[in-house]
N, C-alpha and C positions, 0 to 999 in steps of 0.2 A: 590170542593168535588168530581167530576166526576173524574176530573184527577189524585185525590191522589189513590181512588179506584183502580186504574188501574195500579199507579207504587206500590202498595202494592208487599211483594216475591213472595206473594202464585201464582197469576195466571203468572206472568212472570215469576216464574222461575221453573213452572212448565212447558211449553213450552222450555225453555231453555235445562233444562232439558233433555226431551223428546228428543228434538233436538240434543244433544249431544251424547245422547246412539243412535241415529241413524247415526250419523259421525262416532263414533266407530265401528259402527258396519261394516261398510261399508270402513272402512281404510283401510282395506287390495288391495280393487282397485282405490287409488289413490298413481300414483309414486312419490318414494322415494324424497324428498325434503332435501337437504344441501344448507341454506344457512348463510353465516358469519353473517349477523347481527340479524338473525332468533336464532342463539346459544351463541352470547355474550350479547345480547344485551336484545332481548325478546320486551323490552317496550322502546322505544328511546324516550327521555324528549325534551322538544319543541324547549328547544335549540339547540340539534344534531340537527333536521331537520333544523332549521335556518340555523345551518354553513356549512350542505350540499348544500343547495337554495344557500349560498350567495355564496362558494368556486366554483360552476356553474357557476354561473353568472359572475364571476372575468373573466373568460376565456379568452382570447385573444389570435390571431393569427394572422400572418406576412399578412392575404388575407382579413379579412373581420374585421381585427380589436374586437370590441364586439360582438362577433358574436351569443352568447349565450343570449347575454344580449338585444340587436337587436331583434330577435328574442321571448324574452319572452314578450317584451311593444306590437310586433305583432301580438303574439298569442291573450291577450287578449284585445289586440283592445285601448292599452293607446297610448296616440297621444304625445308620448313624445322624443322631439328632443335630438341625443345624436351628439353634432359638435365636430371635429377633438380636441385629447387633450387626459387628463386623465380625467380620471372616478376616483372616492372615493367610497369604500366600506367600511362599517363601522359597526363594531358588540357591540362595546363600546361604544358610545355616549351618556351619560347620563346627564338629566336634570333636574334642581331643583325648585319647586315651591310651595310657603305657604310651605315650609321646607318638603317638600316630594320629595326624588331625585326618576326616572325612568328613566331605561335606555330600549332603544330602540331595538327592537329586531334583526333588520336590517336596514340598512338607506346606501342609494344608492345616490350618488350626484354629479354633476357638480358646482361651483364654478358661481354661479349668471345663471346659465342654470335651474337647476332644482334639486328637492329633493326628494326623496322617501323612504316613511315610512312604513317598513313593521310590523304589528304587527300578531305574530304567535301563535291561539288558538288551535294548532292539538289535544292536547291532552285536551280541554275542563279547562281550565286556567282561573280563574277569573277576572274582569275587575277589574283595581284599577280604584279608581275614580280621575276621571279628567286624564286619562293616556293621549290617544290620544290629549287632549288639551293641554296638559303640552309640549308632541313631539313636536307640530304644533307650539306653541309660543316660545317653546325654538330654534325651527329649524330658526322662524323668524328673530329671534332678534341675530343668530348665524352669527360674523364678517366673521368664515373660511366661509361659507356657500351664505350669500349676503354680497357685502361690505358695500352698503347703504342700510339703511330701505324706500324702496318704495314701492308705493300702488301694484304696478305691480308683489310683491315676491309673494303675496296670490295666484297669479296664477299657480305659480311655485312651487306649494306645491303638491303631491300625495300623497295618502297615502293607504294601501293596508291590509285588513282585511280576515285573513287567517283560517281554519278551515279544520276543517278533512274530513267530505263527502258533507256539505251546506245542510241537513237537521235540525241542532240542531239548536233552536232558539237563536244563539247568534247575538249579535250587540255591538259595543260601549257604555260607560255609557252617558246619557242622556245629560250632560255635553260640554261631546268631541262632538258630535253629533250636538249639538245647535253650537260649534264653530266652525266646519265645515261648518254647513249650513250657519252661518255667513257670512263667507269667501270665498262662494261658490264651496268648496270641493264637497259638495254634494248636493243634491234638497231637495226642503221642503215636499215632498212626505211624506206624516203619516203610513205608513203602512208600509213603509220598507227604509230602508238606503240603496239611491242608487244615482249615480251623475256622473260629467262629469270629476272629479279627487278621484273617488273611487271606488275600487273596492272590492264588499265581494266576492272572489272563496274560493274553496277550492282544496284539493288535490285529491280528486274522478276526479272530472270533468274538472280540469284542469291542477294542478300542474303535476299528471301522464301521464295523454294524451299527453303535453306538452313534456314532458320528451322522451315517446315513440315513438310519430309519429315526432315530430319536431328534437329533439337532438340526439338522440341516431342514427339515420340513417345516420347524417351528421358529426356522429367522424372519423376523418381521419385515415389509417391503422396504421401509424406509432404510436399512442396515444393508443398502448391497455391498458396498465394500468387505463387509463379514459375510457376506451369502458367496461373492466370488472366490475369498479366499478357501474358505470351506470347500469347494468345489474343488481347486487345485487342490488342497489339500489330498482330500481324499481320492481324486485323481491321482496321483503320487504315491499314496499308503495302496492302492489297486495294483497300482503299475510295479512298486517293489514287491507287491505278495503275486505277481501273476494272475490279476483278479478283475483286469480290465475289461468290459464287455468284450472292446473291440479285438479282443484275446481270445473269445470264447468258440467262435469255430476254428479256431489255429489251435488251440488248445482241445477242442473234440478229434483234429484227423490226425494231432500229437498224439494224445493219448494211443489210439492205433497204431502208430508207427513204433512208439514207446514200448508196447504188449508186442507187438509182432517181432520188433529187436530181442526183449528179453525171453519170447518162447526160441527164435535161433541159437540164443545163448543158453540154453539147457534150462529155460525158468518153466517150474509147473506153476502155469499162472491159477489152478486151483488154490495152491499151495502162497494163500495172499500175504500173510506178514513176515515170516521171518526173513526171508531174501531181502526185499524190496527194504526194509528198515535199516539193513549192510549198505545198501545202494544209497538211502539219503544222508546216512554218516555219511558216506564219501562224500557225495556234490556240498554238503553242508559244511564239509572240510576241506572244503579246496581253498587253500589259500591266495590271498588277492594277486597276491608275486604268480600266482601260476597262473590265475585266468588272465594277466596279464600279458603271462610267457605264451598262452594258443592267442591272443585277440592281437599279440605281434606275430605269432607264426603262419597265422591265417590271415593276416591283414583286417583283423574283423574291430569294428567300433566295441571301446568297452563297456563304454554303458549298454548298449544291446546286449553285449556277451552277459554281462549281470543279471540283465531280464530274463533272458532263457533260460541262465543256470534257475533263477526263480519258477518259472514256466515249470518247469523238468522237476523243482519238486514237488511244485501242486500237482500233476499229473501222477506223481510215482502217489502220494499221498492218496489220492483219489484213488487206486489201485489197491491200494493199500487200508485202508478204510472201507473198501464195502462191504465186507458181510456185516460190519458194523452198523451200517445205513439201512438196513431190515429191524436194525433191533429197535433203531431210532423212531421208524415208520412206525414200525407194531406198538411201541410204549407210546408217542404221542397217541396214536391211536385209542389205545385202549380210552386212555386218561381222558381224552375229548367225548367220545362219542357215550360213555359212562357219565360226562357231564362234571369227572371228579377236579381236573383242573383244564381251564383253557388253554390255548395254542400259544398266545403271548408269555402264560404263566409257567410255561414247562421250562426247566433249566436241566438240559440234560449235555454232558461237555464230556470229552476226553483229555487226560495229560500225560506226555510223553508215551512211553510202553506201556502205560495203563491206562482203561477204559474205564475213567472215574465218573460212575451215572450217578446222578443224582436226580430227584424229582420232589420237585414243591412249589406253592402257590409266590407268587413276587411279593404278594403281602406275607408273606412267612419271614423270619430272621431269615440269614443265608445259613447259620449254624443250626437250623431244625428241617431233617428232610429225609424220602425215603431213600435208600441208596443202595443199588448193586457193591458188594467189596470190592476195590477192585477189581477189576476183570485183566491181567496181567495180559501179555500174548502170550504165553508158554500156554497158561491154561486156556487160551481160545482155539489155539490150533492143535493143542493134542485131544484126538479122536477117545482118549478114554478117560477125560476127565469130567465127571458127570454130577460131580455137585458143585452149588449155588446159593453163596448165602445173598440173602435179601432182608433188609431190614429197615427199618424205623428208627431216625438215628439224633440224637438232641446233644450238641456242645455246646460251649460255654460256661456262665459262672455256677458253683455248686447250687447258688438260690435259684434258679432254670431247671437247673437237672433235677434237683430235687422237686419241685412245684411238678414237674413230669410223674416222674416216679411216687408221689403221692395219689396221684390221681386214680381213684377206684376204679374210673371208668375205664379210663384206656386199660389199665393194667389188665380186668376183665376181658376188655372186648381183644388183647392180644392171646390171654390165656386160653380163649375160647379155641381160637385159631391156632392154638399150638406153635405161641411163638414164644421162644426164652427171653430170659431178661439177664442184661452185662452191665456193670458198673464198674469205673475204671477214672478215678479223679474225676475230671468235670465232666465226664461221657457217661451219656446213659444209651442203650442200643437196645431195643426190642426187636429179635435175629430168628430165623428160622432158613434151614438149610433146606435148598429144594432139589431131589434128587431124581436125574433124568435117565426115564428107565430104559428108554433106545440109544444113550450114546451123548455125546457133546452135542447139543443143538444146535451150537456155532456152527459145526463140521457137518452139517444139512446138505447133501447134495441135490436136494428138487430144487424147483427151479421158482415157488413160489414158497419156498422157507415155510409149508408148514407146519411141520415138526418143530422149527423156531417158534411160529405166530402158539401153536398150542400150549409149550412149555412158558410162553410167559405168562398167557393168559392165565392160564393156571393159578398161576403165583401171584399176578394182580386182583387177580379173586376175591382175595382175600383183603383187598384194602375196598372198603365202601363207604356208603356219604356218611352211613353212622359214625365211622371211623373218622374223616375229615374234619365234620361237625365237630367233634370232642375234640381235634387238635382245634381246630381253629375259635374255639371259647377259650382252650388256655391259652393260646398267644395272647389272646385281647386282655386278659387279664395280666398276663407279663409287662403289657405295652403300659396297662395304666397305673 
């Protein structure tokens, strides 16, 4: 009931609104924008984005081989071996079960090496049901794919769950999800789908950055046909996330305009998540038929109208996100200036209602890492909830978990520190609850969060190089 209130027109597109007659108004100071897929294209359907990902990915060259492809299991931390050979990229692959054929959005594979299933939600696409399980079994039992059916393929399965900024509460149908966790694709964690062969990104925080700081620096001169496309490209993926430079002071005296609206309308702007997440349901729920219905009532271009509603929810997002943004400073923080992991190596994300931290070196699997439990919103903004598990946290196959949990040394150096141990199928978690004796340190009212900066530190404390050193001897021994 709460939440229908809130995606009601009236108050989101009343704001919307607002926000749009103040981007108009203010167009005059942001430079002129040509771009090709910005004027053919306007809205690109999830499968252009698929065959630009995947026509990427194909790349090869005479020095690094995959080198794009190399690079993208890097970036986000998938530990997946590509040995000397051909690669298959595949945009066609369809398969049938209980008489429902699905075809696969992307599917990347070696020939008894490994497989990977991209499924692409940018444009908020509904789950068929049993999609991802239908992938999964039909990729199993696929002769081009493994030539035998052995226990050992379920290993060799990825599968990669794609969205357009990682706020919108998507996931798999409930289905795919149980057969994954089957299989050990992913962990049996209740609160969010997350594992040591899956991964939910999206294109804010990764596909773009990805693009930016990784590929686009390392196209060779002689390749400008692929350096300009790139460019548009990701000019495009900026322009649909609201993340264009020439956005960024329309978007700073937005932001103001945006906080001063919702303090008129009864918002305590202390008071950062629960409102503000009613308010991007709504703009994230407006349907195309209705920004249609104001960009004819208002006489206003639709593609523009697109941009702003995008605009409006980076800014509410931003609003919405910062007490988060101290925790993010203090933990890079610690971890750098300790020496324990570098600024490139830190992977610390959020997904959807949950502030899913994780922290670990790029050379680590993505399934071995320390991690805050989720960090829900209920419990960040209620003022009396005052403990904090934090832990040490290793998925995957039982031969991993167990090589962990043999290990004298960690197991010592956790005991010392008074942290427990959980075992749970292929999870091992060495866990220690941290318990803050002034109060929620999210709910910090100074103004330089030190009551935050103390209680992490606290807790980081207790991870040292000794501690590091010992993880990172057993990975290398997993690796070989």
């Amino acid at each position: 009931m709460y939440r229908q209130s809130w995606n009601s027109m009236g108050t989101t597109n009343s704001l919307l609104e607002k926000f749009a007659e103040f981007c108009k108004n203010n167009q005059d100071n942001i430079p002129y924008i040509f771009n090709v897929l910005d004027e053919q294209c306007g809205h690109i359907v999830e499968n252009s984005h698929t065959n630009m990902l995947m026509k990427l990915l194909q790349y090869k060259n005479e020095y690094y081989g995959y080198a794009f492809l190399k690079s993208f299991f890097l970036y986000l931390g998938l530990d997946i071996k590509i040995v000397p050979g051909q690669v298959e990229f595949d945009k066609e692959r369809s398969y049938i079960s209980k008489d429902k054929k699905g075809r696969i959005d992307g599917f990347i594979f070696q020939k008894d090496q490994f497989a990977l299933i991209i499924e692409n939600k940018v444009n908020g696409a509904g789950n068929q049901d049993e999609q991802l399980k239908r992938y999964i079994d039909g990729v199993l039992k696929d002769k081009d794919i493994f030539s035998t059916e052995k226990e050992e393929n379920r290993e060799k399965i990825w599968v990669i769950y794609l969205t357009k900024d990682g706020t919108v509460k998507k996931k798999p149908d409930d289905e795919s999800v149980g057969r994954m966790r089957e299989l050990g694709i992913c962990s049996d964690k209740s609160e969010e789908v997350e594992g040591p062969r899956y991964a939910a990104i999206n294109y804010q925080e990764h596909i773009l950055p990805w693009l930016k700081e990784e590929i686009q620096p390392i196209v060779m001169q002689k390749e400008q046909i692929l350096n300009t496309g790139l460019l548009q490209y990701i000019d495009f993926l900026e322009g649909m996330l609201g993340l264009r430079k020439s956005d960024v002071d329309l978007l700073s005296k937005g932001k103001e305009m945006v906080m001063n609206w919702l303090k008129d309308n009864s918002y305590d702007i202390t008071k950062y998540f629960r409102k503000t997440n009613q308010y991007l349901d709504g703009i994230r729920n407006i349907k195309s038929k209705q920004l249609d219905k104001l960009a004819e009532t208002k006489k206003w271009n639709i593609v523009e109208l697109r941009r702003y509603a995008g605009l409006l929810t980076n800014i509410i997002e931003e609003i919405n996100d910062e007490p988060m943004t101290d925790f993010f400073d203090i933990t890079r923080n610690y971890f750098e200036s300790n020496e324990l992991i570098k600024r490139n190596e830190c992977v610390i994300s959020h997904i959807f209602n949950y502030y899913y931290i994780q922290i670990r070196k790029a050379s680590w699997p993505r399934s071995i890492h320390f991690e805050w439990y989720p960090l829900g919103v209920e419990r960040i903004t209620n003022k009396k909830f005052t403990d904090f598990i934090f832990c040490f946290h290793v998925e995957g196959s039982m031969e991993i978990r167990d090589k962990f949990n043999n290990n004298a040394q960690l197991k010592k150096y956790f005991d010392d520190h008074h942290f427990s141990i959980k075992e749970h199928n292929r999870q091992l978690s060495f866990f220690k609850v941290f318990h803050s004796e002034n109060g929620n340190p999210f709910m910090d009212d100074s103004f330089d969060k030190r009551f935050l900066r103390t209680f992490l530190e606290t807790t980081y404390s207790k991870i040292k190089t000794e501690l590091m050193e010992i993880i990172d001897i057993q990975i290398e021994s997993i690796k070989k």
